[in-house]
VEXGU-310298 format. One line per 2 residues: number of its first residue (from 0); their letters; for each residue x, y, z of C-alpha. Coordinates in nm, 2 decimals. Example, Ala and Ser with C-alpha at 12.3 -4.5 7.8 and 13.67 -1.06 7.14 Angstrom:
// VEXGU-310298
0) AS) 1.23,-0.45,0.78 ~ 1.37,-0.11,0.71
This chain:
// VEXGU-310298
0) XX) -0.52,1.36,-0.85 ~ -0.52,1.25,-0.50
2) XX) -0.61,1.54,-0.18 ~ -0.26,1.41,-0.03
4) XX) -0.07,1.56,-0.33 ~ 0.18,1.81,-0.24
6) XX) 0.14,1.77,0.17 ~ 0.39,1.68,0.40
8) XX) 0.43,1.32,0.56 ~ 0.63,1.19,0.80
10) XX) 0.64,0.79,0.86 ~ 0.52,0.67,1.19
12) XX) 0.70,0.34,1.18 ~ 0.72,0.03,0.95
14) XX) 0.61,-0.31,0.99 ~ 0.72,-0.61,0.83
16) XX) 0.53,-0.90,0.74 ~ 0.68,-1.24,0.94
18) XX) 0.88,-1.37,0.62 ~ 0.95,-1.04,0.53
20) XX) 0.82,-1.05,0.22 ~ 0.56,-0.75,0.30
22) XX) 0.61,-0.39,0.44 ~ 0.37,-0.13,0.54
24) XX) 0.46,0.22,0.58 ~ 0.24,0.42,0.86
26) XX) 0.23,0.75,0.74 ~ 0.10,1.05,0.91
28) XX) -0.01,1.36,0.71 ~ -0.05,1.74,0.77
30) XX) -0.40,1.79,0.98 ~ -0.31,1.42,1.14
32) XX) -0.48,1.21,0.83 ~ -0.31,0.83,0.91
34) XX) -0.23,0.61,0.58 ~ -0.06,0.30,0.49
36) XX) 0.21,0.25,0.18 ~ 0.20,-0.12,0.13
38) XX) 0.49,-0.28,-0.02 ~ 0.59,-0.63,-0.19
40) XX) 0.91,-0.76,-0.19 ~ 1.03,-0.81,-0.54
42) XX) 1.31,-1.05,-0.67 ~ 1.63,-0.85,-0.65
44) XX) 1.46,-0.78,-0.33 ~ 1.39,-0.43,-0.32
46) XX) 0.99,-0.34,-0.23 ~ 0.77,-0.24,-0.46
48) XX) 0.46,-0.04,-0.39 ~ 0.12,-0.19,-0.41
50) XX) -0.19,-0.09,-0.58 ~ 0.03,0.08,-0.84
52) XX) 0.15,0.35,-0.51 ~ -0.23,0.43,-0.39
54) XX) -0.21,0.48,-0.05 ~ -0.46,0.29,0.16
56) XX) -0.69,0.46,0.44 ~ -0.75,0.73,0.58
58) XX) -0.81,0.58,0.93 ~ -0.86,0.77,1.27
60) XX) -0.52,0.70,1.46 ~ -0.18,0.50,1.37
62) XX) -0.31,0.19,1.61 ~ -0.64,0.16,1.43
64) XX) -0.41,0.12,1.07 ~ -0.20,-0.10,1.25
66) XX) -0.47,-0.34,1.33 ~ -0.63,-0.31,1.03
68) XX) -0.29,-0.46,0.84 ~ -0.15,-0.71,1.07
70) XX) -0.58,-0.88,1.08 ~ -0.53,-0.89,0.65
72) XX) -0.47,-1.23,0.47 ~ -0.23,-0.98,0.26
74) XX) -0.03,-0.91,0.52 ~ -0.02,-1.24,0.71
76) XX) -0.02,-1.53,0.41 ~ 0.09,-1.33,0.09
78) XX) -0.04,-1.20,-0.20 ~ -0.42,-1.31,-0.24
């Protein structure tokens, strides 16, 4: 079970990968913690979450997650 479980989130913003194929959710937690939902575009087109909904961080503010995703192969040139 994951320590986010059961908190309260709000999103930050979204970002969207160039061909808009990829979407990353900035998420901000109760007590501040900072993590990213990232999404795949599917087919039908709809976005499906990534690493079977796992969020990825936590990191220390919403521009230090924001460089971390836009800097990622993943993010920039597809799945890898």
């Amino acid at each position: 079970m994951s320590i986010l479980t059961g908190l309260s989130y709000r999103v930050i913003f979204q970002l969207y990968s160039k061909d808009g194929a990829r979407a990353v959710d900035v998420m901000e937690f109760e007590g501040g913690e900072i993590y990213l939902n990232e999404q795949e575009r599917r087919e039908d087109g709809a976005y499906e979450n990534r690493h079977s909904g796992n969020l990825v961080g936590p990191f220390a503010t919403s521009e230090a997650a924001e460089a971390f995703i836009v800097g990622t192969t993943w993010f920039n040139d597809g799945p890898t």
